[in-house]
N, C-alpha and C positions, 0 to 999 in steps of 0.2 A: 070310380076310383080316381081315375086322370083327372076330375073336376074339383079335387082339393088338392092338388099340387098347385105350387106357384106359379106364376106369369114369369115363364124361365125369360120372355123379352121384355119383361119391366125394367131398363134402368138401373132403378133401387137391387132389386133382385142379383141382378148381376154383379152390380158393385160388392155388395156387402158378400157374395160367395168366392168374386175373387181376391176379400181378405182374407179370408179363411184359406183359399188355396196358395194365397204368397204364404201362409205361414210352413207349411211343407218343408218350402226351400231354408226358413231357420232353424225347423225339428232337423232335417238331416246333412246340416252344414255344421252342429256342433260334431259331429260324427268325422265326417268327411277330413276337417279342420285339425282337430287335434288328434285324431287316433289315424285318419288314410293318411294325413297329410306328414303329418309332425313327429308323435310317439313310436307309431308302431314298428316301422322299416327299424328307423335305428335302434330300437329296444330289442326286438327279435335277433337283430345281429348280436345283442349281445349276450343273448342268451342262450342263442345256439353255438357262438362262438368257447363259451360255460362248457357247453356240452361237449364240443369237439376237444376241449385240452381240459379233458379231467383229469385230473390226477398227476399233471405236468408241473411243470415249475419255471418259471422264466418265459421270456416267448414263445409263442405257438405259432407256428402256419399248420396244422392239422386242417384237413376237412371233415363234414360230417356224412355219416353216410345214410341217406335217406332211400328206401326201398332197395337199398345196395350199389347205389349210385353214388358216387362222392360229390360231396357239394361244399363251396367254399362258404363257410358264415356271411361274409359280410353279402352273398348271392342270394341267402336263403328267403328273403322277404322279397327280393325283387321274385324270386321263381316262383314263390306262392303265388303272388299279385298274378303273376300269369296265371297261373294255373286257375285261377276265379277266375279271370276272365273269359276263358275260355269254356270255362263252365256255362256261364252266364252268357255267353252269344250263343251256346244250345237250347238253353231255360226260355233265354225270352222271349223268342216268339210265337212260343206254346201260352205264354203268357199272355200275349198279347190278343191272342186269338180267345183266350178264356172272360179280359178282361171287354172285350168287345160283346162277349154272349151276355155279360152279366148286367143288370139293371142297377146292381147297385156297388158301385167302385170304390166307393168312401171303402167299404167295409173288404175288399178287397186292399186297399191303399194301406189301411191298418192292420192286415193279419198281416201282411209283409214286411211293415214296417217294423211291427210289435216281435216280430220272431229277430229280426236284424238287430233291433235292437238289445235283445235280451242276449243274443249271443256277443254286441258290443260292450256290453255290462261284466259279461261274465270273461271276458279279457283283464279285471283284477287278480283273476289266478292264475295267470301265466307269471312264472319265477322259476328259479332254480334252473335245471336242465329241462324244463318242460315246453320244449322250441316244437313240438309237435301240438302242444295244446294253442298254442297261438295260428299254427297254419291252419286245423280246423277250425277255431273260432274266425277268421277272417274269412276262408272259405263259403259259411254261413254266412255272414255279414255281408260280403261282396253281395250276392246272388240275392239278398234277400233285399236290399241297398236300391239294386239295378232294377229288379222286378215291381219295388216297390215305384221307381221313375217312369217305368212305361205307363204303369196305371196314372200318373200326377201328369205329364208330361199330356197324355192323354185328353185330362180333363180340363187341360188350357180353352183346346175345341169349345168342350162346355159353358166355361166361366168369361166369353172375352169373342163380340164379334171380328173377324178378321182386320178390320182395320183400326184394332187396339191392342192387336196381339207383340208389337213389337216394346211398346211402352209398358203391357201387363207382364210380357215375358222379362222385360230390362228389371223391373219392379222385384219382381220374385226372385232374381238372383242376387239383386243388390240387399235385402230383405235378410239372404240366405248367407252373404258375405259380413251382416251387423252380427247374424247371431255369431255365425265361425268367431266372429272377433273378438266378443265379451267371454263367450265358454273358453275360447284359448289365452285372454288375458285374465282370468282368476288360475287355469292353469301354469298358466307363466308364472305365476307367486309361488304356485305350491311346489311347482318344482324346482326354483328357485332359492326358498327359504324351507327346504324340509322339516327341518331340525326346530323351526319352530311352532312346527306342527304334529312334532312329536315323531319324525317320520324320518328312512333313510334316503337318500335320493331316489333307489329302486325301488322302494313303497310310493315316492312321492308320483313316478310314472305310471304304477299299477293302479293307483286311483283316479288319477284323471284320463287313465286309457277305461275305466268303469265310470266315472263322469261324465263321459260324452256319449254313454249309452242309454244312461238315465235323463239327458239332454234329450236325445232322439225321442225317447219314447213318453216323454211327458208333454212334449208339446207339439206330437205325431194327433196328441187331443185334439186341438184347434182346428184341423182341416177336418178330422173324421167327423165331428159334429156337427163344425160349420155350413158340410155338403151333404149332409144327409139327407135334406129336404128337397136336393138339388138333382130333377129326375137326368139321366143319359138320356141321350139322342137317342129317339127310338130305332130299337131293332132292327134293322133288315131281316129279310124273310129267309137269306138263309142263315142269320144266326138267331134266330129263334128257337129257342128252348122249349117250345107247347109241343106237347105230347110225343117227345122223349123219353124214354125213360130204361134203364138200366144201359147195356151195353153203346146200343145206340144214343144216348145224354151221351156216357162217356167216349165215344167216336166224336161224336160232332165237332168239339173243340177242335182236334187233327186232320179233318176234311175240311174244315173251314179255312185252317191254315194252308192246307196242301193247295186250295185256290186260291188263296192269297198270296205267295208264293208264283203258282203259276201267272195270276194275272198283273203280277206286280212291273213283267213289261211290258204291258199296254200303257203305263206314265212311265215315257223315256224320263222325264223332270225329275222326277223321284230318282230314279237308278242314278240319274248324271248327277245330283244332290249325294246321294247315300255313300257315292263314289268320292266325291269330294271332301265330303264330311268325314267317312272311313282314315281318309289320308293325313288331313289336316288336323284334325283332333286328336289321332295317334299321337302326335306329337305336342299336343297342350298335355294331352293326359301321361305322355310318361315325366314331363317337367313339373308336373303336380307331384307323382308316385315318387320321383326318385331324385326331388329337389334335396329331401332330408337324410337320406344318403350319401348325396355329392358333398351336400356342405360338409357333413360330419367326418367322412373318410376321405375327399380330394383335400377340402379345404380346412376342417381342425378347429372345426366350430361347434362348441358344446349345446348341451339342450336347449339352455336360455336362451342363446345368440339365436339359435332353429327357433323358436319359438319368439323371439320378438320379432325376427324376417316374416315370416307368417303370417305376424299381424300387425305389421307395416302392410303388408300385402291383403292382406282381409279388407283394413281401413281403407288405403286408396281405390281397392276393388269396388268399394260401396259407390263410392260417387262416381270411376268408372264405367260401372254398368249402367246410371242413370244417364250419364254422359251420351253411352254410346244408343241410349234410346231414343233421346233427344235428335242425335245426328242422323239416325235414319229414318225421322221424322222425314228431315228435311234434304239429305242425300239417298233417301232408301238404304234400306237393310243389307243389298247384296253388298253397293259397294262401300261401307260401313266396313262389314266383316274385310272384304278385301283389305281396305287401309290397316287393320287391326293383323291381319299374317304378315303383311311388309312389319309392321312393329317386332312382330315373334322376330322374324327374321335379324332383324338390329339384335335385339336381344340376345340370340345365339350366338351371334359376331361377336357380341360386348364380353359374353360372358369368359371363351377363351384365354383371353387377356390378364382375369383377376388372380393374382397369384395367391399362394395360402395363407391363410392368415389373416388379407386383407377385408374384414369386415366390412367398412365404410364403404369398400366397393361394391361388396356385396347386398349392403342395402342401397344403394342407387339402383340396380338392378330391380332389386324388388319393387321399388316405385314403378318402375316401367312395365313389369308386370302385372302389377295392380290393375294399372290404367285399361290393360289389352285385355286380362285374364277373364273377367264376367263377359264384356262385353260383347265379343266374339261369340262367346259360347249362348247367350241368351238371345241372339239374332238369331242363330244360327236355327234355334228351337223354334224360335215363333218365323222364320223360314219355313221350316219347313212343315210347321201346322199351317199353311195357305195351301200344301200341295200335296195334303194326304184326303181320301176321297170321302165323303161323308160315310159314317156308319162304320168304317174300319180303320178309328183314329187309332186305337189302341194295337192293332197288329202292326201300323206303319209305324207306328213313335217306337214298337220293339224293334225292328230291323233298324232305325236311328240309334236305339241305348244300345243295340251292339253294334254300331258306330262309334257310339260314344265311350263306352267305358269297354264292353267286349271284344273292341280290336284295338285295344291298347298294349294287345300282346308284343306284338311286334316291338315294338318302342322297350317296354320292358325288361325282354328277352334278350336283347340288343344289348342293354346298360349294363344287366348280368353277366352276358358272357362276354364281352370286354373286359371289365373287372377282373372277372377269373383267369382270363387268359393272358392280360397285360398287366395288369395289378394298378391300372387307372380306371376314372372313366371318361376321362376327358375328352379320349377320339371318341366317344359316342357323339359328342356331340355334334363334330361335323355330318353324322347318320341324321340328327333333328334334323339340318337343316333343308333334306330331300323332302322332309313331310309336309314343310309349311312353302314351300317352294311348288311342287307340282301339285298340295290340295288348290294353293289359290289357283294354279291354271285351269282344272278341272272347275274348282267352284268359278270361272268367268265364261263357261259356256253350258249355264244354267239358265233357262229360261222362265224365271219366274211368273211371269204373265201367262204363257201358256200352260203353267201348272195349275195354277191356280182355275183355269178354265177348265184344264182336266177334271181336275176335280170336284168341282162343282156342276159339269154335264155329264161325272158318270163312265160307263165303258164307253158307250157310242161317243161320246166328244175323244176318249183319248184314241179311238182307233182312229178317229179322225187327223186327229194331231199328229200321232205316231206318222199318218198316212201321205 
């Protein structure tokens, strides 16, 4: 059977699978873009905002009450974003230990993808007081979103020997920042000019918050068939699936984990990385969740304006992220990323200062986040695919994406309940600037070279190292 698979080291072979795999990052960047990024936070506020002053007349500060809790509207989609994420740093690294036993990931990549998506699709029927149907549908979405990146994230290892993971990994974000940018400038029209599409402005957000679900999942295609043919690193002997079966198949995934887990300190590289990464990216990820928030309720900027910042910031991202692949060609990857948190940091100073209203300032900003935003983040990934250990890429890239997206609680939680409690959110902002400040000091006492040994000798090299 192994004798008509491809020559996974041909060159050709490899190329042509990690076209198929940059296309991922476009399938779930049209999602990401217009519905995490743009739509959903401020649409949900308004709907739950609906809900909390029904039957009122003139201004509201009402809250709503959610399991008996009072919750302010304009909080309600930051606290859900929590609430996925939290979810999702439980989820996936049961995941990831699943996505490790299984031989065949494509088809893994797409039941996750395909369920995330269909719950992003069906985010056209959130209207009226229905701010409950929107926190389940994102809920779903988030988890299915996140899960579906351990397995892709994964399959980097596969498609891309280590010394072209920084340019394959630059590649696939910049890739992922073209599609965000064409799915969110056909949505910039629709919601823009409703009325000549037959539509209210609140119809014109319910379709393209179901437009970038049908995005995700039509061309979630391209990768699932492209890597079909494309065999996983062979098994390890303990996550081997021969002659399992009932209780014991279903154990295996959670003993696999529970070792993973435990021997996850013998690569100190990893823990001082995941440390880093935890800290630092909390704070890219809640200026992604709760950019269209700020703009809309600090600063007084309607949907268009959110949506052309966006993708001002999609387009400079594009080139961006190839930039910053190019740079750690030639400076390496760590201190790449390094220069790119000193950016955040300017960035969080800059942003202070912009009073409301003032648009033009506000897209200066976004230029500059364009610049930093991919590239950071796609270092950061093919980082840390050098120092995860052969045959358990898929359990380390899960404890990464709850790095990456499931500890973005914190960040989140933060903007929320400042908001509520002060009715700004502007002092959150000085809270960013601890995350991009002590991740780079963490991420500058990572030793990528001995990680990479680690994991490529296995336990006995990292007790060694550890030793």
């Amino acid at each position: 059977m192994s004798a008509a698979l491809p020559d996974v080291t041909d060159p050709g072979v490899l190329r042509r699978a990690r076209r198929s795999w940059y296309f991922y990052d476009w399938a779930n960047s049209g999602y990401v873009t217009t519905t995490g990024t743009v739509l959903f936070a401020p649409y949900l506020t308004v709907v739950a905002r609906r809900a909390a002053c029904a039957g009122t007349t003139g201004d509201c500060d009402r809250t709503l009450s959610v399991l008996g809790l009072p919750i302010a509207p304009g909080s309600l989609a930051l606290y859900a974003v929590t609430l996925a994420t939290l979810l999702s740093a439980l989820v996936l690294p049961l995941v990831g230990a699943l996505a490790d036993r299984s031989r065949h990931r494509h088809r893994l990549l797409g039941g996750f993808a395909w369920t995330g998506a269909a719950a992003g699709t069906a985010m056209v029927g959130i209207g009226g007081d229905r701010w409950w149907l929107g926190v389940l549908l994102v809920l779903v979405a988030t988890v299915c979103l996140t899960s579906s990146l351990v397995v892709y994230d994964a399959m980097l290892c596969d498609v891309s020997p280590p010394a072209e993971r920084d340019r394959a990994s630059s590649r696939g974000w910049a890739l992922g920042y073209l599609g965000g940018f064409l799915l969110l400038a056909v949505n910039l029209l629709v919601v823009s000019f409703p009325a000549a599409l037959g539509l209210t402005e609140e119809q014109a957000v319910r379709v393209s918050l179901g437009s970038a679900g049908l995005w995700w999942a039509a061309f979630t295609l391209i990768p699932v068939l492209g890597l079909r043919h494309l065999p996983s690193r062979p098994l390890g002997a303990a996550a081997s699936p021969t002659g399992l079966r009932g209780r014991a198949a279903l154990a295996a995934p959670f003993r696999q984990l529970a070792g993973t887990l435990r021997g996850v300190r013998r690569y100190p590289q990893v823990v001082r990385f995941l440390l880093a990464y935890l800290v630092f990216n909390d704070g890219i990820q809640t200026v992604v969740y709760a950019a269209s928030v700020y703009g809309q309720e600090e600063l007084g900027f309607s949907s268009s304006q959110l949506i052309t910042t966006i993708l001002l910031v999609q387009a400079v991202a594009f080139g961006g992220a190839l930039v910053f692949g190019v740079a750690a060609g030639r400076f390496g990857a760590q201190r790449t990323v390094l220069a790119g948190l000193g950016l955040w940091v300017v960035v969080i100073l800059l942003t202070f200062g912009v009073p409301r209203g003032a648009f033009s300032r506000w897209l200066v900003l976004a230029v500059l986040i364009g610049v930093v935003l991919g590239g950071t983040q796609a270092l950061a990934r093919s980082m840390f695919s050098r120092l995860v250990p052969v045959g358990a890429e898929a359990e380390f890239f899960s404890l990464y994406q709850a790095g990456e997206r499931g500890t973005s609680w914190l960040g989140t939680l933060a903007f929320g309940l400042v908001a509520q409690l002060t009715g700004s959110y502007r002092p959150a902002l000085a809270f960013l600037l601890v995350f991009f400040v002590v991740g780079g000091v963490l991420l500058t006492r990572v030793d990528v070279a001995a990680g990479a040994r680690q994991a490529e000798g296995g336990d006995a090299a990292a007790r060694a190292e550890q030793g």
